[in-house]
NUDOVEX-787874 format. One record per residue (C-alpha): x, y, z; chain; residue number from 1; residue in one letter. Coordinates in Angstrom, 3 decimals. Layout:
[[X,Y,Z],'A',NUM,'A']
...
END
This chain:
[[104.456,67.808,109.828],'A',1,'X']
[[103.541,64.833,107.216],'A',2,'X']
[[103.988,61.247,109.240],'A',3,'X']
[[106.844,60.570,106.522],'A',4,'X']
[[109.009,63.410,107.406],'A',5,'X']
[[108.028,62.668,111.312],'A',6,'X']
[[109.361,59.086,111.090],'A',7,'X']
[[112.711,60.096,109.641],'A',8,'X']
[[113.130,62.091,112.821],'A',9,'X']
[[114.166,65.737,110.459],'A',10,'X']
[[112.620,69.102,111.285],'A',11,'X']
[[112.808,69.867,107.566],'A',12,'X']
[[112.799,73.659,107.190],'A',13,'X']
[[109.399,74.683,105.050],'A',14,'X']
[[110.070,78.804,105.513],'A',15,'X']
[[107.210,81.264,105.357],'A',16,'X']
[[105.076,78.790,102.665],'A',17,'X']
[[102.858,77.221,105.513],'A',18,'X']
[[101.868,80.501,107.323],'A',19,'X']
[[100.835,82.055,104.289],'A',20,'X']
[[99.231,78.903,102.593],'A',21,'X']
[[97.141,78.898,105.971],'A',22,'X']
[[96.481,82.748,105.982],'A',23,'X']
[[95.299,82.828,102.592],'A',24,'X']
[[92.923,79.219,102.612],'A',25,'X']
[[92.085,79.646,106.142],'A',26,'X']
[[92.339,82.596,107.912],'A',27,'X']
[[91.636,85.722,105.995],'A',28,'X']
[[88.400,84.161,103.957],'A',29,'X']
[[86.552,83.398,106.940],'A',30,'X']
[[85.284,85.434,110.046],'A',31,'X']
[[87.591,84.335,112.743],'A',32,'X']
[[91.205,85.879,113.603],'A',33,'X']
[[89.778,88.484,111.226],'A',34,'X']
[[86.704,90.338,110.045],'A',35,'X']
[[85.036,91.039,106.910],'A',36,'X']
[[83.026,94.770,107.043],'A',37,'X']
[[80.192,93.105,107.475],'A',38,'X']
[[80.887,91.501,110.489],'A',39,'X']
[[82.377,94.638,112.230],'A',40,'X']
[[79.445,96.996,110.993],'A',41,'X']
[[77.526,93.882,112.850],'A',42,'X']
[[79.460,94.183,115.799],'A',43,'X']
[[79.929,98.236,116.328],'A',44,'X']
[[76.312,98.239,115.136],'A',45,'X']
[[76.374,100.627,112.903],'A',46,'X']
[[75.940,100.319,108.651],'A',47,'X']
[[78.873,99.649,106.726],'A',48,'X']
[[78.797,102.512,104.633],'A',49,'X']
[[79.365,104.471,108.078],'A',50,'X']
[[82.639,102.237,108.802],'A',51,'X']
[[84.930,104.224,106.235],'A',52,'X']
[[83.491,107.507,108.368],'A',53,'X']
[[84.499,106.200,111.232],'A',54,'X']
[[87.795,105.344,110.045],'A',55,'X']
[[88.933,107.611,108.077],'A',56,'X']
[[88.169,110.791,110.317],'A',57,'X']
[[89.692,109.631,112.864],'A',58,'X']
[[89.000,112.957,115.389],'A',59,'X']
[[89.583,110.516,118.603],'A',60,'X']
[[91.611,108.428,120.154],'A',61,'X']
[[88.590,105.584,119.943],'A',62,'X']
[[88.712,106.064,115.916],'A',63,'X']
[[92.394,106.085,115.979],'A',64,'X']
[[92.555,102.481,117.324],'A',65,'X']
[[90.117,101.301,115.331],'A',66,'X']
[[91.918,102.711,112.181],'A',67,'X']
[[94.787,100.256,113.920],'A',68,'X']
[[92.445,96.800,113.099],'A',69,'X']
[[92.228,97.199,109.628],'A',70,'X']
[[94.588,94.416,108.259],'A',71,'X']
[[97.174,95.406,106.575],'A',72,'X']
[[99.776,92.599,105.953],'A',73,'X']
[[101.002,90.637,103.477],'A',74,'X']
[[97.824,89.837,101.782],'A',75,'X']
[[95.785,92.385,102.318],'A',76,'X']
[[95.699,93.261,99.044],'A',77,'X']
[[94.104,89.996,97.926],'A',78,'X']
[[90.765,90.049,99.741],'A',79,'X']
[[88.338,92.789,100.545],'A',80,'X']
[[89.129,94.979,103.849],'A',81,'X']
[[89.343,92.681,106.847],'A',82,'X']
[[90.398,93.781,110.416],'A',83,'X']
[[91.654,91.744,113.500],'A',84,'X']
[[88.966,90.468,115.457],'A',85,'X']
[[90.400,91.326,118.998],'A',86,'X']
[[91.191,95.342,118.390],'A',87,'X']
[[87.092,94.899,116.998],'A',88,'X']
[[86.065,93.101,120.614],'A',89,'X']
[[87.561,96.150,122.377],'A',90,'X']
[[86.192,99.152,120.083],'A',91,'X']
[[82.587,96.984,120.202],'A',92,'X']
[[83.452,96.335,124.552],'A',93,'X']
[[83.901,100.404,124.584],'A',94,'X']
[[80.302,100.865,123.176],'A',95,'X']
[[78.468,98.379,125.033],'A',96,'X']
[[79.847,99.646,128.403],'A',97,'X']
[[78.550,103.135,127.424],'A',98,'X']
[[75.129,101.731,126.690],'A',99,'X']
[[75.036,99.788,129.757],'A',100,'X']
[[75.928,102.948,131.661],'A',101,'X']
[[72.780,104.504,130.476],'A',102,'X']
[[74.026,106.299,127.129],'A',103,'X']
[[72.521,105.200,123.664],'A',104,'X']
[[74.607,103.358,121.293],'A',105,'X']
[[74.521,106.249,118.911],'A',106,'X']
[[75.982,109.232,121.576],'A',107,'X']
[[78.197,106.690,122.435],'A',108,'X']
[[79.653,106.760,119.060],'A',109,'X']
[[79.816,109.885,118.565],'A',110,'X']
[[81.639,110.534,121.796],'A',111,'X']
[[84.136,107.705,121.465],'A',112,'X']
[[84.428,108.668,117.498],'A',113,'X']
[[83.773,112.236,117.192],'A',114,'X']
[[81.793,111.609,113.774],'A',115,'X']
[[78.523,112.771,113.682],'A',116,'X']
[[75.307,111.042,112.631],'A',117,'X']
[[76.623,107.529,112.262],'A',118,'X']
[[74.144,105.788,110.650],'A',119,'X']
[[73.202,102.905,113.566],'A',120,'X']
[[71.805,99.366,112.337],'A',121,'X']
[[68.031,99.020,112.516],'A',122,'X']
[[68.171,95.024,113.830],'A',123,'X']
[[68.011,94.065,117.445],'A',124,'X']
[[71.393,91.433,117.892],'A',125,'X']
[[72.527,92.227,114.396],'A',126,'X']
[[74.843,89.020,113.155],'A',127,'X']
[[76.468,88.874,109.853],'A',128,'X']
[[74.821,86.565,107.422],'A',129,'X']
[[75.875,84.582,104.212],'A',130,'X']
[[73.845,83.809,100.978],'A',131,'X']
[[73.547,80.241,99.421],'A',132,'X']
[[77.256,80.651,98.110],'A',133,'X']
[[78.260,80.993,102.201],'A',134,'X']
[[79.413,84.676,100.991],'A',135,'X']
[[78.968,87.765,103.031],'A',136,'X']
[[74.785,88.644,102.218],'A',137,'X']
[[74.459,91.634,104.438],'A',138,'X']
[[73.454,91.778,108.204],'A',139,'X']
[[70.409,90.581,109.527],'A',140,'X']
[[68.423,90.978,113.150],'A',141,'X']
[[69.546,86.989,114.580],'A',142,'X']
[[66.315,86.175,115.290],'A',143,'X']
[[65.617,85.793,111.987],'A',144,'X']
[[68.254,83.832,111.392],'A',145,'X']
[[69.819,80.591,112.020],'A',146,'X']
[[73.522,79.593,112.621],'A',147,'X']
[[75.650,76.862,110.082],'A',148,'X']
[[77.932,74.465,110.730],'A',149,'X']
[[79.411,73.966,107.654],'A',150,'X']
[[81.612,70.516,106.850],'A',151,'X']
[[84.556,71.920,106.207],'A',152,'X']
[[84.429,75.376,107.388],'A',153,'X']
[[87.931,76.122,109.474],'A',154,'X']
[[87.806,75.199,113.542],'A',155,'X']
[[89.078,78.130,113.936],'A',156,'X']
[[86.601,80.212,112.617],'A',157,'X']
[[82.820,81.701,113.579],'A',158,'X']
[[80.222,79.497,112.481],'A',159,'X']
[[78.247,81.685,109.994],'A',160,'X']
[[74.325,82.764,109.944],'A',161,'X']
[[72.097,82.709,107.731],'A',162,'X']
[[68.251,83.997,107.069],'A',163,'X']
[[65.763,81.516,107.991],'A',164,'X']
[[63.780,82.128,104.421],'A',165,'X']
[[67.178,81.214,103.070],'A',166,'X']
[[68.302,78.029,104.991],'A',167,'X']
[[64.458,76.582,104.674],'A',168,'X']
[[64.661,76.703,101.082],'A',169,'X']
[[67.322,74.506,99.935],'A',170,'X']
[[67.192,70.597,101.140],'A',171,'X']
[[71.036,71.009,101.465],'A',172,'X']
[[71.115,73.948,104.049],'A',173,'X']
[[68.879,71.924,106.462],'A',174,'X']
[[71.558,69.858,107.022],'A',175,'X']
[[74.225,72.619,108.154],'A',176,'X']
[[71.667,74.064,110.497],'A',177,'X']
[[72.964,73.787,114.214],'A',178,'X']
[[70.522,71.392,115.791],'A',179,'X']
[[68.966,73.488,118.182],'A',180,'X']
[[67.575,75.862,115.459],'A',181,'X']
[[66.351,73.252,113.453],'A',182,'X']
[[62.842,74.099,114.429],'A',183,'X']
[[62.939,77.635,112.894],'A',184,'X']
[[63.151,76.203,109.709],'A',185,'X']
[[59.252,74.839,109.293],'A',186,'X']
[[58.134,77.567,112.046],'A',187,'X']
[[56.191,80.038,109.913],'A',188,'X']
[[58.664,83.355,109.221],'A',189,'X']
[[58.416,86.239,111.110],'A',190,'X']
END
């Protein structure tokens, strides 16, 4: 509430305006309450182009849910697919408990799914990364990468990564690289 309408004492009535004004500058642009394709293909593992197979065939209950994160409010029409980040944390929990139970991350998709050959990610920790425009770039192994912190990127959101190659080559980058990677950026690339 502005300091004006707070000294006057009034709980002025503003309606739906600031929860959308906030979903649409805030919230659905950046990786936080919700997910670009990227992001989730980064957390399941798997390539995007597999996502819509995963979704859209939905032969088990696993699928099913996940099916149940893409967002589809209000404004989902404005931005690219995004899903909620918490229904993502539990499809991406049900895959990592598999794996640590001795299955590989592939037969564990296809069990939970029922869709065969999933097309899995090549990269070891694969994080989502951003070009020099802070736009989705594609997904990357993080150890070739390092993580931004952005001035005014929301609180509330992931603080995005970004290819080494790409961060070292613009004086301007160097400065929204956390401070414990800085030393990536004049190692030589791997």
């Amino acid at each position: 509430m502005p300091i004006s309408e707070a000294a006057n004492g009034g709980d002025t009535f503003r309606g739906p305006v600031s929860a959308v004004r906030w979903l649409l500058q805030e919230t659905l642009p950046f990786p936080g309450a919700f997910l670009s394709d990227t992001h989730v293909a980064a957390r399941l593992g798997v390539s995007v182009a597999s996502l819509d197979r995963l979704v859209y065939h939905p032969a088990e209950q696993w699928s099913q849910e996940l099916r149940r994160c893409v967002y589809e409010g209000p404004a989902a029409a404005l931005f690219e697919r995004r899903w909620w980040t918490a229904g993502i944390g539990d499809a991406s929990l049900g895959i990592r408990l598999a794996v640590r139970a001795g299955e590989t991350a592939q037969s564990a998709i296809k069990r939970l799914s029922g869709v065969d050959n999933v097309a899995m990610l090549a990269e070891k920790d694969p994080v989502a990364v951003v070009d020099r425009d802070l736009l989705d770039a594609g997904i990357a192994g993080a150890a070739s990468c390092v993580q931004l912190r952005p001035r005014g990127w929301p609180p509330q959101s992931e603080e995005p990564w970004m290819r080494i190659a790409d961060a070292a080559s613009a004086p301007w980058f160097r400065h929204m690289v956390d401070p414990s990677d800085q030393t990536l950026l004049d190692a030589p690339i791997r």
